[in-house]
KOLLO-142715 format. One record per residue: residue number from 1; y, x, z of N, C-alpha, C in turn. Coordinates in steps of 0.2 Angstrom, whole numbers, always signed. Layout:
BEGIN
(NUM, (Y, X, Z), (Y, X, Z), (Y, X, Z))
...
END
This chain:
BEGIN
(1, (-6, +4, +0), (+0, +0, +0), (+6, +4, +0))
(2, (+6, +11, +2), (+12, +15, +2), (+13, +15, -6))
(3, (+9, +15, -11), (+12, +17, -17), (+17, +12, -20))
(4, (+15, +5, -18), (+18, +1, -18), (+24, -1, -18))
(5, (+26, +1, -10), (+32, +2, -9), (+35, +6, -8))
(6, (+34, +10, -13), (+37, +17, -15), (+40, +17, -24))
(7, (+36, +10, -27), (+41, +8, -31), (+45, +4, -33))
(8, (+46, +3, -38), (+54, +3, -37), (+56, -6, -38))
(9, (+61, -11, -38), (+59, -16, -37), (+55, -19, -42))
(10, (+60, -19, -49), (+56, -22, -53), (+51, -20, -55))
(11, (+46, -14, -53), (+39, -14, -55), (+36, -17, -52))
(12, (+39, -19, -44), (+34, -22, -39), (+34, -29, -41))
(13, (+39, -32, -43), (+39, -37, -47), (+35, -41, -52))
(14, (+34, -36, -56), (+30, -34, -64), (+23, -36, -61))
(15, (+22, -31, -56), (+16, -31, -53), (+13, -38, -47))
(16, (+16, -41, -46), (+16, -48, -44), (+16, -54, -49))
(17, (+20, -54, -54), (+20, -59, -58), (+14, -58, -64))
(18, (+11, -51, -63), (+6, -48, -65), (+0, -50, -65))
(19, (+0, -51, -58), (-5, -53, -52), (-9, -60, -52))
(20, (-1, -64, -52), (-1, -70, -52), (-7, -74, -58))
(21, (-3, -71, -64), (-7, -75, -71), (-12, -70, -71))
(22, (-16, -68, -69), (-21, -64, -69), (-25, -70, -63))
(23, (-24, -71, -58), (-25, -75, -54), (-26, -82, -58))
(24, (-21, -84, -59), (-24, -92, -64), (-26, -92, -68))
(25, (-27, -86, -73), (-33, -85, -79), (-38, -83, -76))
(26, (-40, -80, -69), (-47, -81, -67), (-49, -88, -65))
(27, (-47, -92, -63), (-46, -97, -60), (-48, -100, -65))
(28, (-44, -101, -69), (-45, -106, -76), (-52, -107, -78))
(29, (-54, -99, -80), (-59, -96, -84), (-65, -99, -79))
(30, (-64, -96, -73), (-72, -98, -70), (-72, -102, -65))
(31, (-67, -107, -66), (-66, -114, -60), (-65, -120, -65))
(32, (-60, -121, -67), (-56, -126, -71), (-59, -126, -77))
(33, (-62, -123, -81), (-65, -125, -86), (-70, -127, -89))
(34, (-74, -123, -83), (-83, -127, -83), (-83, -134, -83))
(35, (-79, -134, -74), (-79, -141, -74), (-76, -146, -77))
(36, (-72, -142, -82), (-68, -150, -86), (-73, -152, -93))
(37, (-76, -145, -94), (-80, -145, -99), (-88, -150, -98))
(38, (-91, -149, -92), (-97, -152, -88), (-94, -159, -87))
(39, (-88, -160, -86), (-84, -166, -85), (-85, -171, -93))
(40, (-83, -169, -97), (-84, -171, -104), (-92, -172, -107))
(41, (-93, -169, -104), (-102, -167, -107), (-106, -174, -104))
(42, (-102, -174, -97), (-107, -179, -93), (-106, -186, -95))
(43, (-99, -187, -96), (-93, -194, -100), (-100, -195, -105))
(44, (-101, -191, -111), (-104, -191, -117), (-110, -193, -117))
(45, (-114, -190, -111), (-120, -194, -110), (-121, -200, -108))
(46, (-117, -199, -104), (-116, -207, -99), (-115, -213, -106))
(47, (-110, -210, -111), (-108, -218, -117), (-113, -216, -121))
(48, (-120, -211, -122), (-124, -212, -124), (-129, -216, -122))
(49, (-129, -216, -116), (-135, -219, -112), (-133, -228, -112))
(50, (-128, -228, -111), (-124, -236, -110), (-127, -240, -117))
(51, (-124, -233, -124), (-127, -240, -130), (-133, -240, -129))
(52, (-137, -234, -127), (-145, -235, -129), (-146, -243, -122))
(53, (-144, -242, -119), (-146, -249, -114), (-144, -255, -118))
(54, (-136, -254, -120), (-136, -260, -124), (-141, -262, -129))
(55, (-143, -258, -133), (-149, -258, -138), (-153, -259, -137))
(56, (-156, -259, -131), (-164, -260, -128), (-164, -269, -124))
(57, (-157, -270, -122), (-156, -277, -120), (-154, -281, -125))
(58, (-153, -280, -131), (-152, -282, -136), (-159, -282, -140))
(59, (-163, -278, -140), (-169, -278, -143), (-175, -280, -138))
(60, (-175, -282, -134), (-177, -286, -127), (-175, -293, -127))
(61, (-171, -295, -128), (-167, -301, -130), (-172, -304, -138))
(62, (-172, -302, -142), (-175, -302, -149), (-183, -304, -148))
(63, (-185, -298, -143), (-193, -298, -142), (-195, -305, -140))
(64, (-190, -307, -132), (-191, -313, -129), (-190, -320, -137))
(65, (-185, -320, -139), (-185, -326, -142), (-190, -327, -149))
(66, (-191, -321, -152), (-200, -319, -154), (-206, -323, -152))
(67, (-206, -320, -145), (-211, -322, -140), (-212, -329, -139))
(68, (-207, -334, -139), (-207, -341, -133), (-204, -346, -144))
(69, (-204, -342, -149), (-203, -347, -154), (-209, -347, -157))
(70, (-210, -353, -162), (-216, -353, -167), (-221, -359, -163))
(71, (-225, -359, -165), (-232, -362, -163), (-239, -357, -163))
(72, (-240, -356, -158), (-247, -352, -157), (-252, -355, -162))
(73, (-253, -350, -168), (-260, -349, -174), (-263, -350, -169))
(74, (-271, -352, -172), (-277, -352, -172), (-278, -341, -173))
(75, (-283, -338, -167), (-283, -333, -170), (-288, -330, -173))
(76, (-287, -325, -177), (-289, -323, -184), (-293, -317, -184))
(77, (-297, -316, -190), (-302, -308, -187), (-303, -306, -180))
(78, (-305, -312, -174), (-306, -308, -169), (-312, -306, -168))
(79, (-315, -303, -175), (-322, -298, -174), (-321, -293, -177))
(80, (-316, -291, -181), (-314, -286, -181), (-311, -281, -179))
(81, (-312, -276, -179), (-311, -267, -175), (-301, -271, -174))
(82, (-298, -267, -169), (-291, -270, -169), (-287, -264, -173))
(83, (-291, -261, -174), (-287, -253, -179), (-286, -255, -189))
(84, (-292, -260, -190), (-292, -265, -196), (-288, -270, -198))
(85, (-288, -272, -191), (-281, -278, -189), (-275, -276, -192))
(86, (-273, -270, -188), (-266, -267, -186), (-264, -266, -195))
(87, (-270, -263, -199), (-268, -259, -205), (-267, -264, -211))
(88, (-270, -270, -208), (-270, -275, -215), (-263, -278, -213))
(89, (-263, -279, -207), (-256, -285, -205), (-249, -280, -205))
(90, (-250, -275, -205), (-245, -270, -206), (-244, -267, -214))
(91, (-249, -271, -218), (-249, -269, -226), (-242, -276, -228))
(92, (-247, -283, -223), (-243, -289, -225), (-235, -290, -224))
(93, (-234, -286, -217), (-227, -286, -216), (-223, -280, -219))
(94, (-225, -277, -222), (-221, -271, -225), (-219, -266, -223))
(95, (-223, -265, -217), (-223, -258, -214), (-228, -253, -216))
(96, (-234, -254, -221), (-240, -250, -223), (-236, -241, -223))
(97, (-231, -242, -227), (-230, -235, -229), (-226, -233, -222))
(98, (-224, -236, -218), (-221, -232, -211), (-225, -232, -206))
(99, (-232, -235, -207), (-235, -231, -202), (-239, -224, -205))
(100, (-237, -219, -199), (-239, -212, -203), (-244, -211, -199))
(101, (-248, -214, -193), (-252, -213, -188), (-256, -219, -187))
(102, (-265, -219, -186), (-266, -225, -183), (-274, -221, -181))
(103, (-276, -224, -174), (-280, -221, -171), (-285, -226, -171))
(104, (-291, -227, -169), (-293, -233, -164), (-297, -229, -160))
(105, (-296, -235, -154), (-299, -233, -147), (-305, -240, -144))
(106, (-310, -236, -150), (-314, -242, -149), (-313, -249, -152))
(107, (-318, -255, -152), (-316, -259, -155), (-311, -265, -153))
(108, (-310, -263, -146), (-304, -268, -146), (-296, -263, -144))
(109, (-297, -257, -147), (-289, -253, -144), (-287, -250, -150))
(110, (-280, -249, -152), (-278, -243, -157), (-274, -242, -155))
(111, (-271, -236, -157), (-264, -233, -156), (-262, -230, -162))
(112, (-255, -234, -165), (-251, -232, -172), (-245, -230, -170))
(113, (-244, -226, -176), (-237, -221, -175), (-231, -225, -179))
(114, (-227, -228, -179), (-222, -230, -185), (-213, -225, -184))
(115, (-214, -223, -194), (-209, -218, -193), (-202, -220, -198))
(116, (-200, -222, -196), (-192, -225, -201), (-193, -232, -203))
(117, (-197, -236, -199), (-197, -243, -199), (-191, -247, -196))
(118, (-191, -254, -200), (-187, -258, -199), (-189, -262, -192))
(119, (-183, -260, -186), (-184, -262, -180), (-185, -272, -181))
(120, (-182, -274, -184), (-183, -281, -186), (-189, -284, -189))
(121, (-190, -280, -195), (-199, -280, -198), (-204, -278, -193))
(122, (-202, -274, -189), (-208, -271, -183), (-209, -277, -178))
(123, (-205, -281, -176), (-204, -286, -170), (-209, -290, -174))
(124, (-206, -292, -179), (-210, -301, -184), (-218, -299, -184))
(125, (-219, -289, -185), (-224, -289, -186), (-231, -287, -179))
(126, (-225, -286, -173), (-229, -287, -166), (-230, -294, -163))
(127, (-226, -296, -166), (-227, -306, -164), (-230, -310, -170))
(128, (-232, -307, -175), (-240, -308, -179), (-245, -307, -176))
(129, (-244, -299, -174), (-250, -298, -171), (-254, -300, -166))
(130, (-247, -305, -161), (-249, -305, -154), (-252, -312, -158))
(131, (-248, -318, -158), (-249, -323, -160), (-255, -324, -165))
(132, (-257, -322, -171), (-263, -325, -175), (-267, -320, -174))
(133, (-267, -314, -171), (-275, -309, -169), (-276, -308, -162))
(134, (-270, -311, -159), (-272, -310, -150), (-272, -301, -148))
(135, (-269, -299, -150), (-267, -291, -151), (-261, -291, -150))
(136, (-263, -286, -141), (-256, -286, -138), (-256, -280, -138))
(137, (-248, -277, -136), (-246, -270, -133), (-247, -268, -129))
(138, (-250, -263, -126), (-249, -259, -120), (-245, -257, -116))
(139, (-242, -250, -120), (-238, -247, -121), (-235, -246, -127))
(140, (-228, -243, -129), (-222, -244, -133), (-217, -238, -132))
(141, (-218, -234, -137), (-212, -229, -135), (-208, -230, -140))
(142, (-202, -233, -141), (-198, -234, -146), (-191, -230, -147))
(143, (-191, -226, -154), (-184, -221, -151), (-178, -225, -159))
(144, (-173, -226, -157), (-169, -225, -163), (-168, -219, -169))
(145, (-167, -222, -173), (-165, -215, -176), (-157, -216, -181))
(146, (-155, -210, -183), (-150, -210, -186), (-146, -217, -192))
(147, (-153, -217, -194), (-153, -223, -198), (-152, -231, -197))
(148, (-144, -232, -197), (-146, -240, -192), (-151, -244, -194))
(149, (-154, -248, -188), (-160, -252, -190), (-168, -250, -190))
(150, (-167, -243, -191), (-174, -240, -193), (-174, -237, -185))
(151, (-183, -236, -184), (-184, -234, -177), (-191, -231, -178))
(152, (-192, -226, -173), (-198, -222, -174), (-202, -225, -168))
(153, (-208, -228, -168), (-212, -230, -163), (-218, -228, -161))
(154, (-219, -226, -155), (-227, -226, -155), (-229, -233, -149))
(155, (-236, -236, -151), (-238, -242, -149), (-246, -240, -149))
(156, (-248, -242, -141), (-254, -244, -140), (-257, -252, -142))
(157, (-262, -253, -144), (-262, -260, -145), (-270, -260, -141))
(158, (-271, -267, -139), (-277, -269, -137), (-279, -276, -138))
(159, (-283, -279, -138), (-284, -288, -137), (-291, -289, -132))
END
């Protein structure tokens, strides 16, 4: 500290206001900017996550009135494998060519892949299946894709 004050004012001064913005440019750099940056990052997910809920209540919405419309068919090939079911009834409703994936699990289970289907053509086409083949869903992992409309599925099925 003696060299300090050994010089003269206006370097001490230099050397202060020197100090200072070296101080708020560390501050900036490794306080204030992450957090403004994580701050923004988090917003972004959060208005990501909000449409996707809106879309899922919105396409849950569709499912149910699907569900409780029509009159319950007589049901149809129920002595057929449900992997046979899936592939013809998925020719009828014009998904054949999006599905890229189909398994069976046995004679009453399958699991098919659909990739750039029409979320609306896929619904008509799992409320066929339930209603006139008694071929229900298990599980559903259903993702948007860039394409509005179109959605990438995977679907257990069983009866």
């Amino acid at each position: 500290m003696l060299w300090y004050r050994n010089l003269p004012p206006r370097d001490r001064l230099l050397i202060i206001v020197t100090s200072i913005i070296l101080l708020v440019t560390i501050f900036y750099i490794t306080v204030w900017e992450p957090v403004y940056d994580g701050l923004n990052e988090q917003q972004q997910l959060y208005n990501t996550q909000q449409e996707t809920l809106l879309w899922m209540q919105q396409a849950s919405a569709e499912v149910r009135a699907l569900n409780q419309s029509g009159v319950r068919a007589n049901i149809k090939n129920s002595n057929q494998p449900v992997s046979l079911v899936i592939e013809q009834s998925a020719s009828a409703a014009g998904l054949k060519t999006n599905l890229s994936k189909l398994e069976s699990s046995g004679k009453t289970g399958a699991q098919a892949r659909l990739e750039m289907a029409s979320f609306d053509q896929m619904l008509i086409w799992i409320n066929t299946l339930k209603r006139n083949y008694n071929v229900n869903i298990t599980s559903a992992n259903i993702e948007r894709t860039a394409t509005p409309g179109a959605v990438n599925a995977r679907l257990t099925f069983n009866r």
